[in-house]
N, C-alpha and C positions, 0 to 999 in steps of 0.2 A: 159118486165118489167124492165128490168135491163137497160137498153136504157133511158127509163124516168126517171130513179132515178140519172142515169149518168145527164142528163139534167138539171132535177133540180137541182142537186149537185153545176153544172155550172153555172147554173142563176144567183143562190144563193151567190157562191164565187166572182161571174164575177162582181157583184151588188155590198159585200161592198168594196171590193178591189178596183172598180173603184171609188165608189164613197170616199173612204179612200182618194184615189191619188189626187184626185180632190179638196180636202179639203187639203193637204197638197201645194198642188201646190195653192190654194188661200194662204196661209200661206207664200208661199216664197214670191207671191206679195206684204204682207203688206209689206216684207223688201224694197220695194221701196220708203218708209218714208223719205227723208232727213235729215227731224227735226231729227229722231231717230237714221238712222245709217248712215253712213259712206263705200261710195263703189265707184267703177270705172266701166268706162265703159268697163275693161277686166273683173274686176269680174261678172259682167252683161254676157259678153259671152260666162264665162264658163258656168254660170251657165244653161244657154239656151243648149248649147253644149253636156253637160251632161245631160240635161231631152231631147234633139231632139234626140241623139246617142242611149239614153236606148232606149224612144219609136220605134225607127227603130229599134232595135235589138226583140223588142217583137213584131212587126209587120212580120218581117223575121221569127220567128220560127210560126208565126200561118198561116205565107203561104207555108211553108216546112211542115208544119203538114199538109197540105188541099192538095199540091203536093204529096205527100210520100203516103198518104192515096188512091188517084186518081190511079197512079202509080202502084199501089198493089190489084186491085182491079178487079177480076177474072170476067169475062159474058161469059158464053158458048151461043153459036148460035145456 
């Protein structure tokens, strides 16, 4: 029981967190307005830089969590 509540727990967070992120990052798009702001094309690549570097870093800890878990994982024969 405690397994499905974990799960849905996950669903649950994994849902609006994603779609949270996903709405923000439409949000940095508008900033490619002209008429409205003012930018470069280094600021363009940090800003890429910084959303590709965080994604790979949460990408890394959920395949360190799925290795670690594997890794630890007892079968008697």
């Amino acid at each position: 029981m405690a397994r499905e509540e974990d799960r849905k727990k996950f669903v649950e967070l994994a849902s609006k967190r994603v779609n949270r992120t996903l709405k923000d990052i439409q949000l940095i798009g508008n900033l490619s307005n002209r008429s409205n702001y003012d930018y470069t094309d280094q600021d363009v690549a940090k800003i890429f830089k910084a959303l590709t570097d965080e994604a790979a870093a949460c990408r890394k800890r959920f395949e360190q969590a799925s290795r670690k878990s594997a890794d630890t994982m007892f079968v008697l024969e």
